[in-house]
One Martini backbone bead per residue (centre of mass of N, CA, C, O) as a GRO file, in nm:
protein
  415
    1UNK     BB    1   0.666   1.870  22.156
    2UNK     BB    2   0.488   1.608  22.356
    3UNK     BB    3   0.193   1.440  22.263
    4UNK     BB    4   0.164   1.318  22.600
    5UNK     BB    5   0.061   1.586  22.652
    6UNK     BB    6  -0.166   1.802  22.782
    7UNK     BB    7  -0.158   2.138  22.779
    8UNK     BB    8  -0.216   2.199  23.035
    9UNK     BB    9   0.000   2.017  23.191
   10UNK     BB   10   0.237   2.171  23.055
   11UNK     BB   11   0.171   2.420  23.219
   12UNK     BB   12   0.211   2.303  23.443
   13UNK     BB   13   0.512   2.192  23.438
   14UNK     BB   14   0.565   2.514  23.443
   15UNK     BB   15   0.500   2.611  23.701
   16UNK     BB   16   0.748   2.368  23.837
   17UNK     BB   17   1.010   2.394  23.615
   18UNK     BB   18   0.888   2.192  23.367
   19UNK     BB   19   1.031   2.121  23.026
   20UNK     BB   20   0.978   1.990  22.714
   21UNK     BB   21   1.254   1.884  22.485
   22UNK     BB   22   1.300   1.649  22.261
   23UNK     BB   23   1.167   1.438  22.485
   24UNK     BB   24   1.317   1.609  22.677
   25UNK     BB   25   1.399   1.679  23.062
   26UNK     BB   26   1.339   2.013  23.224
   27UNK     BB   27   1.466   2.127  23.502
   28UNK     BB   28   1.468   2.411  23.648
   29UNK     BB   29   1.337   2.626  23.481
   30UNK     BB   30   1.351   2.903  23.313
   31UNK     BB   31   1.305   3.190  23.164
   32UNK     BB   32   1.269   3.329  22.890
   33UNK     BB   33   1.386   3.446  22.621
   34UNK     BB   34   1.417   3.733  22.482
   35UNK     BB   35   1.444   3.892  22.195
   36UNK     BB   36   1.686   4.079  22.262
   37UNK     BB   37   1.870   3.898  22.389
   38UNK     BB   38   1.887   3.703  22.121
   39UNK     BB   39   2.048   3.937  21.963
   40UNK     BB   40   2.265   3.996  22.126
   41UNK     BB   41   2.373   3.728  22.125
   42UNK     BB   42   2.394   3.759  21.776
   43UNK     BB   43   2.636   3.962  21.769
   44UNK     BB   44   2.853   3.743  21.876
   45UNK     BB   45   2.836   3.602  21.607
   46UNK     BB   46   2.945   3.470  21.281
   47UNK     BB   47   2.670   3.349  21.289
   48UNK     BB   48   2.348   3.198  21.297
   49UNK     BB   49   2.128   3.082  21.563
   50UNK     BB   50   2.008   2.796  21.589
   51UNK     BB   51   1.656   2.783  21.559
   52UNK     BB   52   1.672   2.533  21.799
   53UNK     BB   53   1.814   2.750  22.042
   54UNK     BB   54   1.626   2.941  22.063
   55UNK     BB   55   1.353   2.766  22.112
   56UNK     BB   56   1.483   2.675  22.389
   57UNK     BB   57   1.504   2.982  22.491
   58UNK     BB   58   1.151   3.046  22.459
   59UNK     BB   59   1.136   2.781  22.684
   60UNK     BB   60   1.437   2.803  22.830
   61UNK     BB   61   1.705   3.009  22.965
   62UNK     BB   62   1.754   2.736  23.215
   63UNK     BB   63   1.882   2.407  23.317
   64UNK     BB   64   1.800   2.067  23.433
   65UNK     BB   65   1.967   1.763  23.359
   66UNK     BB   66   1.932   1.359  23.338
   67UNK     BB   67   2.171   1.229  23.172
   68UNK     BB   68   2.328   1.026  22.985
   69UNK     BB   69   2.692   1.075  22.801
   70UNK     BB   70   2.853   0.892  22.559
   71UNK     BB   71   3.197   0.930  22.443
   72UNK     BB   72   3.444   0.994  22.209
   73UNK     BB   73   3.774   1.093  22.383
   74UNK     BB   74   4.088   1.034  22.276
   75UNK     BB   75   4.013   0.714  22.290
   76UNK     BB   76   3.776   0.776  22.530
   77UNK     BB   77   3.538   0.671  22.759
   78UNK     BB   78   3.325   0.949  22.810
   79UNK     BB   79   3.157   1.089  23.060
   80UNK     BB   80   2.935   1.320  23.027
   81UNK     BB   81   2.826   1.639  23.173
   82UNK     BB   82   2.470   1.731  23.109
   83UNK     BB   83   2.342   1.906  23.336
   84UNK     BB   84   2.323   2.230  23.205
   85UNK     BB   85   2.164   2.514  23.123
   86UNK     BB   86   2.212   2.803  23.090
   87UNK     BB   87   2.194   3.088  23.255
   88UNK     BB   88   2.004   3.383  23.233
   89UNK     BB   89   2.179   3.481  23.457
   90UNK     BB   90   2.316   3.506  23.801
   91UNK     BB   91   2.618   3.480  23.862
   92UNK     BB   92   2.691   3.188  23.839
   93UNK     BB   93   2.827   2.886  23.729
   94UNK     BB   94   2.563   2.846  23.488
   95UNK     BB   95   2.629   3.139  23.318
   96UNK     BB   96   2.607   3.238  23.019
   97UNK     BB   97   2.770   3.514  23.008
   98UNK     BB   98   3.034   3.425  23.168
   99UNK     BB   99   3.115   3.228  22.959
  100UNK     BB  100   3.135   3.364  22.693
  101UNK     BB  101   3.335   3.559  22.806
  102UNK     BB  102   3.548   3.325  22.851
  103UNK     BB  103   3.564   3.234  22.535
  104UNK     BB  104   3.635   3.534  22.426
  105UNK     BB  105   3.912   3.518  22.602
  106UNK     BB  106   4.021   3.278  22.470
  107UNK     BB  107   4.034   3.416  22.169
  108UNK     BB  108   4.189   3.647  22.194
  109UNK     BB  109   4.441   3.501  22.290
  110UNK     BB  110   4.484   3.279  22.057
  111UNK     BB  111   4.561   3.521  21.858
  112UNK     BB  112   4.770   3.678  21.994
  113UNK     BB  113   4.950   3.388  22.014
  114UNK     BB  114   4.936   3.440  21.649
  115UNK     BB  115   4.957   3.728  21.591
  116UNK     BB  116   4.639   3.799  21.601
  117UNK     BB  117   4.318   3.916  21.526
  118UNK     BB  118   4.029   3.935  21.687
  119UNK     BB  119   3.663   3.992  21.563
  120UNK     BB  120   3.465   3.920  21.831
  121UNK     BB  121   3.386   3.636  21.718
  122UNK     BB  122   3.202   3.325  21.769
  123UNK     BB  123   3.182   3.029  21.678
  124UNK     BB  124   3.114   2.901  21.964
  125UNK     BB  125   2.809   2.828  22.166
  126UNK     BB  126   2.777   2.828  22.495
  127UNK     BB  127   2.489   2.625  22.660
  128UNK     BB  128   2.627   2.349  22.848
  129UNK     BB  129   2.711   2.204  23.158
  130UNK     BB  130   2.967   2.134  23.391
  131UNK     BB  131   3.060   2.352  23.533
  132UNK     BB  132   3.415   2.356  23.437
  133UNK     BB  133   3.464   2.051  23.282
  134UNK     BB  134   3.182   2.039  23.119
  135UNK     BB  135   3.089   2.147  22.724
  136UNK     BB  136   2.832   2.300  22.532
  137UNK     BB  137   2.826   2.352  22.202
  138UNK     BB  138   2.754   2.579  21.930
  139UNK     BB  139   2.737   2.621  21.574
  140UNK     BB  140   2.792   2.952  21.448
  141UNK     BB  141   2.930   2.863  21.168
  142UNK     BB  142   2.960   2.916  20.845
  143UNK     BB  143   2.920   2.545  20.686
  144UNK     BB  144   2.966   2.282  20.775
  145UNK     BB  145   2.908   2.260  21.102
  146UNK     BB  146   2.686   2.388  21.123
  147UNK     BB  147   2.473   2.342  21.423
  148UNK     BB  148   2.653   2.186  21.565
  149UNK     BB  149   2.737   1.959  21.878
  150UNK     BB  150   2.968   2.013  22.127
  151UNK     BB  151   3.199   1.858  22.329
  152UNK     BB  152   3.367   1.947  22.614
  153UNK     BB  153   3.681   1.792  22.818
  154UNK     BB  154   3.843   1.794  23.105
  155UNK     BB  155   4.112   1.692  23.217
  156UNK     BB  156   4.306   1.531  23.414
  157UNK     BB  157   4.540   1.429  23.661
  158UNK     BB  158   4.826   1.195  23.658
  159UNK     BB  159   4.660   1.056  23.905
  160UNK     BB  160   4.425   0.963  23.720
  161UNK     BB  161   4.339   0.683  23.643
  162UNK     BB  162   4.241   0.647  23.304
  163UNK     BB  163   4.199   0.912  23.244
  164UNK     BB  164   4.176   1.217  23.085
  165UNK     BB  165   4.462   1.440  23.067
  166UNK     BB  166   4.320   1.576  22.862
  167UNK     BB  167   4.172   1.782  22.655
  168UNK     BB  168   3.846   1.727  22.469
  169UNK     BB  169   3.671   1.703  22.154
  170UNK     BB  170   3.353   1.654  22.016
  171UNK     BB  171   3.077   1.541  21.853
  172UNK     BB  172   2.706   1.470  21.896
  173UNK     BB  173   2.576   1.651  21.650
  174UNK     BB  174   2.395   1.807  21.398
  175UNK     BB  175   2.214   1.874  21.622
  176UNK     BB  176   2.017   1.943  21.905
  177UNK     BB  177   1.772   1.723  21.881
  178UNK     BB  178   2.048   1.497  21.819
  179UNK     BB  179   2.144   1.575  22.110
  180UNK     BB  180   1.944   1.472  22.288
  181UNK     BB  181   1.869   1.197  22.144
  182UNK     BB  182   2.157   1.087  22.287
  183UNK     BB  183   2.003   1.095  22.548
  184UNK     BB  184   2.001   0.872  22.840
  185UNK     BB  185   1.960   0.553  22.989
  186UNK     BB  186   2.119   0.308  23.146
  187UNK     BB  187   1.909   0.301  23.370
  188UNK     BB  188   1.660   0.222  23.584
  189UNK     BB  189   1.566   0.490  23.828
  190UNK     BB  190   1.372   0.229  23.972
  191UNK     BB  191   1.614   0.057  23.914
  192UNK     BB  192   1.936   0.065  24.055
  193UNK     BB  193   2.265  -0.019  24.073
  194UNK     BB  194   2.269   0.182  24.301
  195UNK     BB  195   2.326   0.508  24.504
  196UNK     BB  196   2.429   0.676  24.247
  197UNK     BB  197   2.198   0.788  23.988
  198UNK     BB  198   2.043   0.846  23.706
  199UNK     BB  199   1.750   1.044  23.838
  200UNK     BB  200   1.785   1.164  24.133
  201UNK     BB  201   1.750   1.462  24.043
  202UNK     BB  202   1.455   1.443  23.983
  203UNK     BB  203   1.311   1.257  24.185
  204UNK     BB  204   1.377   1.503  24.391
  205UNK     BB  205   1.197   1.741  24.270
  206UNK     BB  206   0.943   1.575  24.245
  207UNK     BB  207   0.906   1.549  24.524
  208UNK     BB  208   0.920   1.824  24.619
  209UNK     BB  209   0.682   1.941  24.452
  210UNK     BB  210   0.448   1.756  24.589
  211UNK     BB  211   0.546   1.812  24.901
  212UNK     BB  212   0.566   2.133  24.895
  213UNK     BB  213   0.364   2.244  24.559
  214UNK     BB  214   0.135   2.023  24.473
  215UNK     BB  215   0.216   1.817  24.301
  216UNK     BB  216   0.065   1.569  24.152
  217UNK     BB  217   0.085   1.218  24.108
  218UNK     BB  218  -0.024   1.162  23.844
  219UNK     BB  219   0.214   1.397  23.707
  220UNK     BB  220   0.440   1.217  23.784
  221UNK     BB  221   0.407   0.961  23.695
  222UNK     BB  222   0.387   1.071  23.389
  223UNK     BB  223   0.669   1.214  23.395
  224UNK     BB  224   0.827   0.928  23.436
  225UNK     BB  225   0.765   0.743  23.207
  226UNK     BB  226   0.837   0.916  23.007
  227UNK     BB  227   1.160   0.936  23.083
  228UNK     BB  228   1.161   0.630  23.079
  229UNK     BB  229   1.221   0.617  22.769
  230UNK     BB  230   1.523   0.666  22.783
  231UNK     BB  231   1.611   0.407  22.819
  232UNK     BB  232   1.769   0.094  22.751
  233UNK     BB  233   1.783  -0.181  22.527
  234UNK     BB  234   1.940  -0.460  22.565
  235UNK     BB  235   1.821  -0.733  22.619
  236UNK     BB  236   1.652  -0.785  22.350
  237UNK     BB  237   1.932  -0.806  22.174
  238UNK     BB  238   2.047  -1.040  22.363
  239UNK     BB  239   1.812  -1.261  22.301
  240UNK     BB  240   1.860  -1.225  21.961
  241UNK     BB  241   2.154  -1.220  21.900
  242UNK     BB  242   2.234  -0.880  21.854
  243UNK     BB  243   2.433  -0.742  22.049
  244UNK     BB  244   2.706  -0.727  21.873
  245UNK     BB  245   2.638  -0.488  21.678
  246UNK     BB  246   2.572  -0.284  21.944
  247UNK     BB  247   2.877  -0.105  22.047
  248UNK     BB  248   2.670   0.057  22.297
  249UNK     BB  249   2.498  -0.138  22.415
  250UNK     BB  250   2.749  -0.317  22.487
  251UNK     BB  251   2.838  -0.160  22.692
  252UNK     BB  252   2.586  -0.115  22.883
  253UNK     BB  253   2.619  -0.384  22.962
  254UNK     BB  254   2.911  -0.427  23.059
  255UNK     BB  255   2.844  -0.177  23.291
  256UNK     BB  256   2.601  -0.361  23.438
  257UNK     BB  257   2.808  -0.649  23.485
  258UNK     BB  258   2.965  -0.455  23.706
  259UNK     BB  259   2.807  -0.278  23.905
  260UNK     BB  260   2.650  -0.592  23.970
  261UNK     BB  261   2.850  -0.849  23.954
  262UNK     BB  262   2.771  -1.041  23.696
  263UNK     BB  263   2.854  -1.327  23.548
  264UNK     BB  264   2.656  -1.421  23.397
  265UNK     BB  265   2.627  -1.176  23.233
  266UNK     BB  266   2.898  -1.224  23.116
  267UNK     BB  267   2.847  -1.507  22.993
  268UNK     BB  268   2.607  -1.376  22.789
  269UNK     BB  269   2.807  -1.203  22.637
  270UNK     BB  270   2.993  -1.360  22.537
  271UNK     BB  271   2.832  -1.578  22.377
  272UNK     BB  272   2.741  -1.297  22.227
  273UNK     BB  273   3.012  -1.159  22.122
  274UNK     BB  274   3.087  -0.946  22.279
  275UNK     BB  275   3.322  -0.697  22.337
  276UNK     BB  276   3.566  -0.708  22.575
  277UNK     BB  277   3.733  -0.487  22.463
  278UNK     BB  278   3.827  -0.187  22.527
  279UNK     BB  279   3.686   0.071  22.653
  280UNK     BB  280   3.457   0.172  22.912
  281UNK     BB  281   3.646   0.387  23.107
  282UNK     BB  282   3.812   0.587  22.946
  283UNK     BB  283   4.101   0.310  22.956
  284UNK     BB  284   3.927   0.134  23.085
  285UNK     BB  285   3.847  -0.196  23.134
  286UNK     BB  286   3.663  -0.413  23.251
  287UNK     BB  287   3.895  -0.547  23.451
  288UNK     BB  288   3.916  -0.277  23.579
  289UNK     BB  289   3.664  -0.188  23.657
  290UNK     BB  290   3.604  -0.431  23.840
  291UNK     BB  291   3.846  -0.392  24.046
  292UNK     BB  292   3.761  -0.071  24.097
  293UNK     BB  293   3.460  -0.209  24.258
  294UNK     BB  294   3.463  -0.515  24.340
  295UNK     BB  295   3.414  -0.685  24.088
  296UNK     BB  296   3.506  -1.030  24.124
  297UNK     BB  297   3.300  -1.197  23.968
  298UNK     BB  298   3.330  -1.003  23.681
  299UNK     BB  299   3.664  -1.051  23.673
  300UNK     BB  300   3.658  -1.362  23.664
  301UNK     BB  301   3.460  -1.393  23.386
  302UNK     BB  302   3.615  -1.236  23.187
  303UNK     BB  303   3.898  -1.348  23.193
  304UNK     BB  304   3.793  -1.621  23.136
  305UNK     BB  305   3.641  -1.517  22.843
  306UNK     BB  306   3.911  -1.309  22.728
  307UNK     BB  307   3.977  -1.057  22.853
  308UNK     BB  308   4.164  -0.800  22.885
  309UNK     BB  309   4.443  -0.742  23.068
  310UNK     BB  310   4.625  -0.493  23.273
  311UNK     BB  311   4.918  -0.490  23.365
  312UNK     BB  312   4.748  -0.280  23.569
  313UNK     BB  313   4.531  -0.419  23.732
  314UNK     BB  314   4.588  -0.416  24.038
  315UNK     BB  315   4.638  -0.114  24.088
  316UNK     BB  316   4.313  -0.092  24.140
  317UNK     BB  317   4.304  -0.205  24.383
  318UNK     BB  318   3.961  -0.154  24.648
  319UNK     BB  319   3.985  -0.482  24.784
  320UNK     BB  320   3.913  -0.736  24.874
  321UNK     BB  321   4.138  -1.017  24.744
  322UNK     BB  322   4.188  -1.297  24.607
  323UNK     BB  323   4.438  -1.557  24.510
  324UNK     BB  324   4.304  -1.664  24.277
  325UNK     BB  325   4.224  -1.375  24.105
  326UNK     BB  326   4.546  -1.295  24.161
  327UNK     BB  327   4.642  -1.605  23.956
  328UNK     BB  328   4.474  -1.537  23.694
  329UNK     BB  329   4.567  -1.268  23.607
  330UNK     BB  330   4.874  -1.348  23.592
  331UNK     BB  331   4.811  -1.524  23.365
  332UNK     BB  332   4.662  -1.280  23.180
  333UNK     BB  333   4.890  -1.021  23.237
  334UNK     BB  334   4.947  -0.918  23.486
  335UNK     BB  335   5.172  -0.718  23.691
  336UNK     BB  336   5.305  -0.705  23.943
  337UNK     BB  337   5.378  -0.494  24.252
  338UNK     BB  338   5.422  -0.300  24.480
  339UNK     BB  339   5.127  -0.125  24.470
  340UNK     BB  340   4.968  -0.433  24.492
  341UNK     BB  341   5.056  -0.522  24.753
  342UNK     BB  342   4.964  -0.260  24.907
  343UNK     BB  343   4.655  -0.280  24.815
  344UNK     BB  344   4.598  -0.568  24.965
  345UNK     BB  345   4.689  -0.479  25.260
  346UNK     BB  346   4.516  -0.224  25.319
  347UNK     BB  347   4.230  -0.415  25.206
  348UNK     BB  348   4.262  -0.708  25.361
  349UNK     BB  349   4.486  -0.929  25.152
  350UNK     BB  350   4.750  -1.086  25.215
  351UNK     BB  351   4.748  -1.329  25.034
  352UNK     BB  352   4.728  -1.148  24.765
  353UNK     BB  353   5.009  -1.002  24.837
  354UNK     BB  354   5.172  -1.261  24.840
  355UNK     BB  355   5.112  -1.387  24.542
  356UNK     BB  356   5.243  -1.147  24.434
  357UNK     BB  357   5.545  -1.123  24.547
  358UNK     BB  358   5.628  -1.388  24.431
  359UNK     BB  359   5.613  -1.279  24.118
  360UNK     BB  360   5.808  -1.038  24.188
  361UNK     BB  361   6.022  -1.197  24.244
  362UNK     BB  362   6.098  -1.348  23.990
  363UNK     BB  363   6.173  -1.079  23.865
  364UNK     BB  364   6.251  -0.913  24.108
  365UNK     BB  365   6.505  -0.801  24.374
  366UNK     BB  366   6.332  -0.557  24.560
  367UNK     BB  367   6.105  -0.580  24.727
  368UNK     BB  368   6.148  -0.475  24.965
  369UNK     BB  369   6.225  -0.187  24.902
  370UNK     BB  370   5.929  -0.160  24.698
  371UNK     BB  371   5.750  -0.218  24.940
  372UNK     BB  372   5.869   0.019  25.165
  373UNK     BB  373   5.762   0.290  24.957
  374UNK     BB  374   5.479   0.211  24.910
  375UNK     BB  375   5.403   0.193  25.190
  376UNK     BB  376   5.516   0.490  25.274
  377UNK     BB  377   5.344   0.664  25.075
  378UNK     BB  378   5.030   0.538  25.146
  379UNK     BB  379   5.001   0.618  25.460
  380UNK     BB  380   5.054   0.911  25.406
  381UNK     BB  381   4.822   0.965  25.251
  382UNK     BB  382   4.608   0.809  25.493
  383UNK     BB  383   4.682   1.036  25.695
  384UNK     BB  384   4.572   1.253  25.591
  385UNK     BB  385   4.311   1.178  25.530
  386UNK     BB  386   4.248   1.114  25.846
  387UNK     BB  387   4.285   1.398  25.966
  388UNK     BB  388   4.110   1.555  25.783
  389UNK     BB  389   3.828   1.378  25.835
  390UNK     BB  390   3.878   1.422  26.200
  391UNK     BB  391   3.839   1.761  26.149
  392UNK     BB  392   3.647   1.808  25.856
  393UNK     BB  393   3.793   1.939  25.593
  394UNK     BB  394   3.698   1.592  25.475
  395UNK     BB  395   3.598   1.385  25.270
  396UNK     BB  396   3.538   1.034  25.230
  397UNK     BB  397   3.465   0.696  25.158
  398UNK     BB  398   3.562   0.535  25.391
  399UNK     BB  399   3.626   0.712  25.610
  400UNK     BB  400   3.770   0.707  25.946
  401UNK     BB  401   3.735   0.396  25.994
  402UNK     BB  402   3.860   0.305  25.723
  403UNK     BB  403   4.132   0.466  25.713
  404UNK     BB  404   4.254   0.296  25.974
  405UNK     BB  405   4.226   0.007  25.855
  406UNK     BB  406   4.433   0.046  25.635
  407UNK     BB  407   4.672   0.186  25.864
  408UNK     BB  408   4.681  -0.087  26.033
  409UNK     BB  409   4.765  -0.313  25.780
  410UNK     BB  410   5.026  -0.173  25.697
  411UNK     BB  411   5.195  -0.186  25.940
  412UNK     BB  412   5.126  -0.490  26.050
  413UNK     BB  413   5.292  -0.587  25.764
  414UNK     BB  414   5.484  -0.878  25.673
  415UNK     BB  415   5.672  -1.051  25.439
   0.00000   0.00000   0.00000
């Protein structure tokens, strides 16, 4: 419990659904798990559970988080997802007994298919994570990792670029409390980089609890600067000149100034020393990211800067860019293709589309034949989601406006 806010406050903002624990807020916050159900659940397990995750279980049963949480996973810098603490009970996707359940039949699963019997204790108990995709467990056998906190992510298909295509495990910490101190904010959620940030579901419901349920805007204010503790602080140890020292922070520099488009400051970062190379999302580099985004300002001072190129590093364009920046990347190390060809036209940069052209053609001899099946593979992507965009079956980022424009684009461009 935090020192920050005086008995009777804290005991307002449980009426409103918000509870603080280890430094940090939990909104949405669901009744204590009673005294029976915690044995219930202690049944179930190999060993006892950490007293750790009882005392949150004592305090809320159930609730939702909203902060970053940058974990190496299978050599992959992966933004984990820990946004709920499962519900004691309600039967929906972030069911505590659900997910249980679930764990219970892979255990059983996994004993059958090695030929032995499993005794139907769970080593690691699921209490945490987003949907289907990330899962937080905490380690519930005793041992060495008795305690520890675990963070699981499922694979993407490879046809998502840079993703991690296997599931992956890692440990967050070695307790809930370092597990939870482990939550961060990368932005500043009064300041956000973007349109969607860390931080709009909380302050999207202390607005309606504000605005519809009375919660005074002073105890909103005092919980919005306590939450905003969290954020990182990376500009101080940039200007101290030792910001190369903290690999962690060195990346949420380095991804706060792809966000932003930022040359400038990939230019103080390069000249602290900060490592330009590595994943940063994923396993995009900077410049994969900064082309993924459209930060064509950042895309081409890190080029500059000496940050590694990846030889696929075109095939992520996903907005109009110069010819200028697309023989930059090629000296630097990018490889023509047929499919970087099809997306600067696309987006509207036919000389940049002609400029990778001039370079794939001193390579291969097929230009014409790889540049007509990549445009008429991405045509028929992009008509299949313009029909159903246009029909309401499914929203797209482009909208059915920017899909046309897409679509009239590669029609009517020729080599």
């Amino acid at each position: 419990m935090s020192d920050h806010f005086a008995e009777e406050e804290l005991a307002l903002l449980r009426e409103h659904g918000i509870v603080l624990f280890a430094e940090r807020v939990i909104f949405d916050a669901q009744p204590p798990m009673g005294v029976e159900q915690i044995a219930a659940l202690q049944d179930l397990c190999a060993g006892p559970i950490p007293p750790e995750l009882v005392a949150l279980w004592q305090r809320t049963a159930g609730g939702r988080i909203d902060y970053d949480l940058h974990l190496r996973i299978n050599g992959y810098e992966e933004a984990v997802s820990w946004a709920e603490l499962f519900w004691n009970g309600g039967g929906s996707g972030h069911d505590l007994h659900d997910w249980i359940d679930h764990e219970q039949q892979n255990a059983r699963d996994a004993a059958e298919a090695s030929g032995q019997r499993w005794d139907g204790k769970l080593t690691a108990l699921p209490f945490g994570g987003f949907e289907s995709s990330d899962r937080i467990y905490a380690v519930v056998e005793q041992g060495a990792d008795y305690g520890h906190v675990l963070a699981w992510k499922q694979g993407l298909p490879e046809a998502w670029a840079h993703a991690m295509h296997e599931d992956g495990m890692t440990t967050i910490a070695h307790d809930l409390p370092a597990a939870f101190a482990m939550l961060h904010l990368d932005e500043d959620p009064l300041e956000p980089a973007g349109d969607y940030y860390t931080g709009q579901a909380l302050l999207e419901y202390l607005d309606e609890r504000h605005q519809t349920h009375g919660l005074a805007l002073e105890v909103v204010d005092k919980l919005v600067a306590f939450y905003r503790r969290a954020v990182v602080d990376w500009r101080a140890p940039l200007a101290a000149g030792t910001l190369d020292r903290d690999a962690v922070l060195s990346r949420i520099a380095l991804r706060h100034a792809v966000a932003t488009d930022d040359a400038a400051l990939v230019g103080q970062l390069a000249a602290a020393n900060v490592a330009l190379d590595g994943p940063l999302q994923g396993s995009a580099l900077a410049t994969d990211l900064a082309l993924a985004h459209g930060a064509h300002h950042a895309a081409e001072a890190l080029a500059r800067a000496g940050a590694p190129v990846s030889a696929d590093a075109l095939d992520a364009i996903d907005s109009a860019v110069s010819p200028e920046l697309v023989a930059l990347l090629l000296h630097r190390g990018a490889q023509p293709s047929a499919t970087a060809i099809a997306e600067c036209v696309a987006c509207g940069a036919p000389a940049a589309a002609r400029a990778i052209a001039d370079a794939y053609r001193e390579q291969h001899q097929d230009l014409a034949t790889a540049f007509e099946a990549a445009r008429q593979d991405m045509l028929a992507d992009l008509e299949s989601s313009l029909a159903e965009v246009r029909t309401g079956k499914r929203s797209h980022y482009l909208g059915a406006e920017g899909l046309a424009e897409r679509v009239d684009h590669l029609q009517s461009f020729s080599l």
